[in-house]
C-alpha positions in Angstrom: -64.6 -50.8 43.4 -61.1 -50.1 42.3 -60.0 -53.1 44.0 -62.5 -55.4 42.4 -61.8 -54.2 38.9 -57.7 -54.9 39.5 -59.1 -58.1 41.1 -61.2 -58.9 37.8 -57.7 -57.9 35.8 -55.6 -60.1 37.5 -57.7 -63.2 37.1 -58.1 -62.4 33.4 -54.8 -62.8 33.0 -54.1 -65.5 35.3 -56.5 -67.2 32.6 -54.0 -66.0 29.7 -51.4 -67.2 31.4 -49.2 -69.9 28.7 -46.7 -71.0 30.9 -48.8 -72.6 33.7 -46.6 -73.7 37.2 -47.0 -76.6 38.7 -46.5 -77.5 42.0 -43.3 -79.0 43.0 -45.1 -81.7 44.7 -46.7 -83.1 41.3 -43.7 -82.7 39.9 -41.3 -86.4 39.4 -37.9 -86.9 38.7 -35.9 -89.9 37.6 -32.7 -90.9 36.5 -33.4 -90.9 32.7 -34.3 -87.3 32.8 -31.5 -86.1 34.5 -29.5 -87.9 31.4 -31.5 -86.4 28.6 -31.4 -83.2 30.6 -27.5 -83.0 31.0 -26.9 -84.1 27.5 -29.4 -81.4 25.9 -27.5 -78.5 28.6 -24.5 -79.5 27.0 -25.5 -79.9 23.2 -27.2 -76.1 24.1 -23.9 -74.9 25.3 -21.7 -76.7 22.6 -24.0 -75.0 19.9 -24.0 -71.6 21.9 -20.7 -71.6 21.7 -20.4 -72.1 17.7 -22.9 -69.6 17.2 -21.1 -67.1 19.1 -18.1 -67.6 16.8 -19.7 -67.1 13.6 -21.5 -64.3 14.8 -17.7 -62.6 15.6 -17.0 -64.7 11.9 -17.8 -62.1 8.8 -17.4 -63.6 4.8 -17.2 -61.6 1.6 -20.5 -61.0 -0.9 -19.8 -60.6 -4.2 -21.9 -58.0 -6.7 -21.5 -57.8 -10.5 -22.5 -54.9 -12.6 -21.1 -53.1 -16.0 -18.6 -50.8 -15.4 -19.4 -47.7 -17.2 -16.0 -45.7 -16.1 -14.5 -45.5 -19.7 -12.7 -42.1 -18.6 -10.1 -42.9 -16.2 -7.3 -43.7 -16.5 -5.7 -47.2 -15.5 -2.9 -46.9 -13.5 -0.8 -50.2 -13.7 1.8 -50.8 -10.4 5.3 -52.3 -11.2 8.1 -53.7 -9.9 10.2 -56.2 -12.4 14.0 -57.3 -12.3 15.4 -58.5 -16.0 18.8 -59.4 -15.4 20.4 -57.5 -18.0 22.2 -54.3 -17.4 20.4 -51.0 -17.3 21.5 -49.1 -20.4 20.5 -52.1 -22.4 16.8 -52.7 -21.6 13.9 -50.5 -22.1 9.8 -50.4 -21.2 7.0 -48.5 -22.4 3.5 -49.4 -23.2 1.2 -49.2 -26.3 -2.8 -49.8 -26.0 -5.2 -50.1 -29.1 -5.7 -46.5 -29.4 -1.7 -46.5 -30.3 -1.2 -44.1 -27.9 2.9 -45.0 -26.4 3.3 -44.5 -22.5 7.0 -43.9 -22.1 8.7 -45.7 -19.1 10.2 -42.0 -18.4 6.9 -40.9 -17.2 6.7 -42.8 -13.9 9.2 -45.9 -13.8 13.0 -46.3 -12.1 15.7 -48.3 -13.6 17.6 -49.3 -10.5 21.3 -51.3 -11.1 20.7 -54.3 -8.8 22.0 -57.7 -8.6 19.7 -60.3 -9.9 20.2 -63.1 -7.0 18.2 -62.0 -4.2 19.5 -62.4 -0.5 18.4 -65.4 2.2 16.1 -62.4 3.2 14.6 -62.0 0.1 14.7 -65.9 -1.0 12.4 -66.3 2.4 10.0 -63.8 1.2 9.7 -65.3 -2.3 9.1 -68.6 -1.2 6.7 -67.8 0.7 5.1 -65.3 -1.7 5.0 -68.8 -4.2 3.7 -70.7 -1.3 0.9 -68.5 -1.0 0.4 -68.5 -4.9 0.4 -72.3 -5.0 -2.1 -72.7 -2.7 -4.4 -69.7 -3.8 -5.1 -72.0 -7.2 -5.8 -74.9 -5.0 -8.1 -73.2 -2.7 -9.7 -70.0 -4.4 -11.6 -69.3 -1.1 -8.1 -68.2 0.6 -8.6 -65.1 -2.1 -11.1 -63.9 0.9 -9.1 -63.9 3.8 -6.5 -61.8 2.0 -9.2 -59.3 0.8 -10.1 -59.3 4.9 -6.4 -59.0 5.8 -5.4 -55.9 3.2 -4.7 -52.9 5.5 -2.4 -49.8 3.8 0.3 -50.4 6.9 0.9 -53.8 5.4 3.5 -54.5 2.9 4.3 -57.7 0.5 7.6 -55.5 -1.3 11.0 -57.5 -1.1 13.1 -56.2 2.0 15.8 -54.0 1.2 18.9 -55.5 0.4 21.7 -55.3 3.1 25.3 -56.1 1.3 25.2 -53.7 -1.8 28.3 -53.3 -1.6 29.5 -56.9 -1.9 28.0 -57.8 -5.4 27.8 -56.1 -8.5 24.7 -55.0 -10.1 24.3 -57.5 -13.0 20.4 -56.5 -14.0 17.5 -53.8 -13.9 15.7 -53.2 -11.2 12.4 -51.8 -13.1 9.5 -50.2 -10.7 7.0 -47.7 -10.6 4.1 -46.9 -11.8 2.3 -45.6 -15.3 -1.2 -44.4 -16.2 -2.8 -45.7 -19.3 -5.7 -45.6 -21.0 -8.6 -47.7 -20.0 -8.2 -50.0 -23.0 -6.3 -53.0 -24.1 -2.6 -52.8 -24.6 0.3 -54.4 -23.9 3.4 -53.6 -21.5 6.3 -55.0 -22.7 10.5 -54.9 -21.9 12.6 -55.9 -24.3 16.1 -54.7 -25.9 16.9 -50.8 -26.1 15.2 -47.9 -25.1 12.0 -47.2 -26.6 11.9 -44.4 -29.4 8.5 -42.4 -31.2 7.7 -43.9 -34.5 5.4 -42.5 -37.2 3.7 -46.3 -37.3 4.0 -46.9 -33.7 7.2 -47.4 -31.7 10.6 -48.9 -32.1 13.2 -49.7 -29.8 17.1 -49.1 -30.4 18.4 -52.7 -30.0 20.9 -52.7 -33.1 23.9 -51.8 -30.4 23.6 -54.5 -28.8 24.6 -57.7 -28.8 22.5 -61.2 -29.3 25.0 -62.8 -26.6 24.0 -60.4 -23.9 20.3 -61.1 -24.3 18.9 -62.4 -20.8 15.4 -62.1 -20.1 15.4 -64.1 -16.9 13.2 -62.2 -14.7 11.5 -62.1 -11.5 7.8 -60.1 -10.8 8.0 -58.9 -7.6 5.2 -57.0 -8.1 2.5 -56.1 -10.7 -0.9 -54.8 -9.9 -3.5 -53.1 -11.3 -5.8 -49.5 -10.0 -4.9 -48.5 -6.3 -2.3 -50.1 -5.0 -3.0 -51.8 -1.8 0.4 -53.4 0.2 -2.0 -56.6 1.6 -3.0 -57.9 -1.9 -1.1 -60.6 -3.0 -1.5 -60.8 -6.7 -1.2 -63.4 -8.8 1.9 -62.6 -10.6 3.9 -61.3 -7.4 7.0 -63.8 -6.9 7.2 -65.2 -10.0 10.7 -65.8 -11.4 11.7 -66.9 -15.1 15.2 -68.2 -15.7 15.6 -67.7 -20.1 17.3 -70.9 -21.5 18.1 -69.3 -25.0 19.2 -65.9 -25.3 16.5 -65.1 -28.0 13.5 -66.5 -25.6 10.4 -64.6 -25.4 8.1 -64.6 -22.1 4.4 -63.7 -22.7 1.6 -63.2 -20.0 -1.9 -62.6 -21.6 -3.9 -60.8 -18.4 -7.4 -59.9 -18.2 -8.1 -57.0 -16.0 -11.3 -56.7 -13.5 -12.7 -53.5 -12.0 -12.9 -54.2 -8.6 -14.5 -52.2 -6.0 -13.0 -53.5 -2.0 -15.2 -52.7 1.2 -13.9 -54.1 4.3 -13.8 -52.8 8.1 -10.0 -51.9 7.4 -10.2 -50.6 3.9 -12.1 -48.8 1.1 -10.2 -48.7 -2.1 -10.9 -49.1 -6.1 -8.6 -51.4 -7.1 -8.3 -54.3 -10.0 -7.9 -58.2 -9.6 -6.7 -60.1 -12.6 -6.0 -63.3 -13.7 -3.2 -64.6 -16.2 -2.1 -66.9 -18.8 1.7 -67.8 -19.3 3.6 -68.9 -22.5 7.2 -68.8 -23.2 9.1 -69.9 -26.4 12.7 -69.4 -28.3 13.0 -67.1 -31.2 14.3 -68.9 -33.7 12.8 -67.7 -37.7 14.9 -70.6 -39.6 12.1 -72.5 -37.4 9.1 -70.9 -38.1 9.5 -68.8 -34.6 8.6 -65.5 -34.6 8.6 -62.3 -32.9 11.0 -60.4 -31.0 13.0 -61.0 -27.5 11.6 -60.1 -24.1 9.0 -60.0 -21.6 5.3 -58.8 -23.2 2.4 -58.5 -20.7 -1.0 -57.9 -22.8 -3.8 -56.8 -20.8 -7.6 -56.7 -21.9 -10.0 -54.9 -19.4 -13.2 -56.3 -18.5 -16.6 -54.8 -19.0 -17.7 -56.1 -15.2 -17.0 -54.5 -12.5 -17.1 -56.5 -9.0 -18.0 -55.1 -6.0 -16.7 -57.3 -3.0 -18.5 -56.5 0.6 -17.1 -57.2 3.7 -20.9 -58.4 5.7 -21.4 -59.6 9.3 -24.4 -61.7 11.1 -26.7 -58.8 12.5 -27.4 -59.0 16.5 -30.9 -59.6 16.6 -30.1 -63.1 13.7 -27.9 -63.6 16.5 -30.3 -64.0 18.8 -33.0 -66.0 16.9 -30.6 -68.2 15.5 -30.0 -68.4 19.7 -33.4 -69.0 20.7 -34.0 -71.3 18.3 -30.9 -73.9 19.3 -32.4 -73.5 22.9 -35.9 -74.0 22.0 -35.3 -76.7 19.5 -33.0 -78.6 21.4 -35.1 -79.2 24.3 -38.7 -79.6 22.6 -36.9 -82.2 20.7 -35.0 -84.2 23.5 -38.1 -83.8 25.5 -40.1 -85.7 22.6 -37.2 -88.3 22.5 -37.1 -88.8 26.1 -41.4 -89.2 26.2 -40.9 -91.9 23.5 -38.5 -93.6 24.7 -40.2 -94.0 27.6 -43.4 -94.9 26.1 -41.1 -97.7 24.1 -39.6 -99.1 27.3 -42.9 -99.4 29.0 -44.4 -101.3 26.6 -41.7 -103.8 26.8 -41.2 -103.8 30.3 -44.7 -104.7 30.7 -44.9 -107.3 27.9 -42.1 -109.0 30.0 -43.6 -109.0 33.0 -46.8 -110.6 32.0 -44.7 -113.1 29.9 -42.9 -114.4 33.2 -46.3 -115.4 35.0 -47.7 -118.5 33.9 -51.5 -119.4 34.1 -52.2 -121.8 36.7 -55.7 -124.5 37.5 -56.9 -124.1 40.3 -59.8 -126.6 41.4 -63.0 -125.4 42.5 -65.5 -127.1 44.6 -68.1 -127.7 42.3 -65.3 -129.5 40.1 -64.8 -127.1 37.5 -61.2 -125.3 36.9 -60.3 -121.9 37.1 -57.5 -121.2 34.4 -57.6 -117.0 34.8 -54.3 -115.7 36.8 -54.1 -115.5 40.2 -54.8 -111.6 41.3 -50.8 -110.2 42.3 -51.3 -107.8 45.7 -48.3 -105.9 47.6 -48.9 -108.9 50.1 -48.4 -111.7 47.3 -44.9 -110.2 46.2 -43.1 -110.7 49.7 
């Protein structure tokens, strides 16, 4: 009984069965298939093979939301050489809610000489290399957010022959922490003193002819500061053509959030407008000598994701090459083999001609002879 019922069982699903076998003896082969066959395995394999590297691939996604951290504070990552002499420069900045950040509280003046090594002039070139072809091709801006790991390290090398050139300018680096509002960081001439209205700077003792405000940003960042970001100041160098010139960056300021599989940080992108101009009031040209960065934070916050192709959309997207590619060079092959017998057959009936052949009874017969094996020999 038992053996019956298993019997029953297995011809029920012998019935089921979708993928029928058939005997190798029905089976023909020909040269056109094994064509279309060894061009769709290697179209499969080609395919296979670029789907396997952008499963390894990963890309960035991109969120936007309001930032609704009005709190924190803003800390704001510098590193800026003004080649003028130590005592005679000074920084600080001043936000909308005139609150002064001294440049006591977290930057170095550092005597340096403003002309930078072969070292150094590698690294800058490079650096402008980098920021030349980041405004030509924004999507670069991804594979450095992939490539930011805290062991890496964009800084200018240490100079090695200190002792062979005077320190002619002011090395200026650090960091501060403002307030989460607009304001403006700026460098100009004398140190910065507390003023009832504001600020003022002690720049009567000295002298118009020693105004230089040639510079060179090695570095200026925003939030957490993260060695593989290149920002889009870093490198930039200046060279004043007037003593009295003013240099002004206008920078808006974007909360950014970074998830990658090497990093986790809060950090801030930004981007920046430049203008520069001589002072000169018998002209019409106001203002006041120096460098003046003016930052405006933004009320977005962007939240960039480092995502990869999950396994099993890996596979479908597999199955589906495989499948795809030989349903359809199996229908290409059947029609073009329905196409070729057609007009293989159309010639061959073309190249027999009707012939009369005379009858006894003196009629004609015009039909075509009948062609047997034996006729063809």
């Amino acid at each position: 009984m038992r053996r019956l019922n298993r019997k029953k069982t297995l011809n029920l699903m012998k019935e089921l069965d979708a993928f029928p076998k058939v005997p190798e003896s029905y089976v023909e082969t020909s040269a056109s298939g094994g064509t279309v066959s060894l061009i769709a395995f290697t179209t499969i394999a080609f395919l296979t093979i670029m789907e396997f590297m952008v499963y390894r691939d990963t890309w960035m996604k991109y969120e936007y939301e309001v930032d609704k951290d009005f709190t924190s504070k803003l800390r704001i990552n510098i590193d800026i050489t003004v080649a003028m002499r130590c005592q005679y420069v000074g920084a600080d900045v001043l936000d909308l809610a005139e609150t002064m950040v001294a440049s006591a509280d977290g930057l170095i003046y550092e005597p340096v000489p403003f002309e930078l090594t072969p070292q150094q002039k590698e690294l800058q070139r490079m650096l402008q290399l980098i920021q030349s072809r980041l405004q030509e091709e924004h999507s670069l801006q991804d594979v450095i957010f992939k490539s930011a790991f805290k062991s890496a390290s964009t800084a200018l090398p240490p100079r090695e022959d200190n002792s062979l050139r005077s320190p002619d300018a002011c090395r200026i680096h650090g960091h501060l922490y403002v307030n989460k509002v607009a304001g403006n960081f700026h460098i100009t001439v004398g140190k910065a003193i507390p003023h009832p209205r504001g600020h003022a700077h002690l720049a009567a003792l000295v002298s118009h002819e020693s105004y230089n405000f040639s510079h060179r940003i090695d570095h200026l960042s925003f939030g957490e500061l993260i060695p593989g970001i290149i920002n889009p100041l870093d490198g930039t160098e200046k060279i004043a053509s007037d003593h009295n010139q003013m240099f002004q960056y206008f920078i808006t300021v974007v909360p950014t959030k970074l998830h990658t599989y090497k990093i986790s940080a809060e950090t801030h992108q930004f981007s920046v407008t430049e203008r520069e101009r001589v002072i000169n009031h018998a002209a019409g040209s106001h203002g006041v000598s120096g460098i003046f960065m003016k930052y405006d934070i933004s009320s977005l916050m962007v939240t960039v994701t480092e995502e990869h192709m999950p396994f099993w959309q890996f596979l479908v997207r597999l199955c589906g090459i495989i499948g795809g590619i030989f349903s359809t060079t199996g229908i290409l092959h059947g029609f073009g083999r329905f196409v070729a017998e057609i007009i293989f057959c159309r010639f061959r009936l073309g190249s027999y001609k009707s012939t009369s052949v005379p009858l006894p009874d003196g009629h004609t017969n015009n039909h075509l002879p009948l062609i047997t094996d034996n006729s063809t020999h």
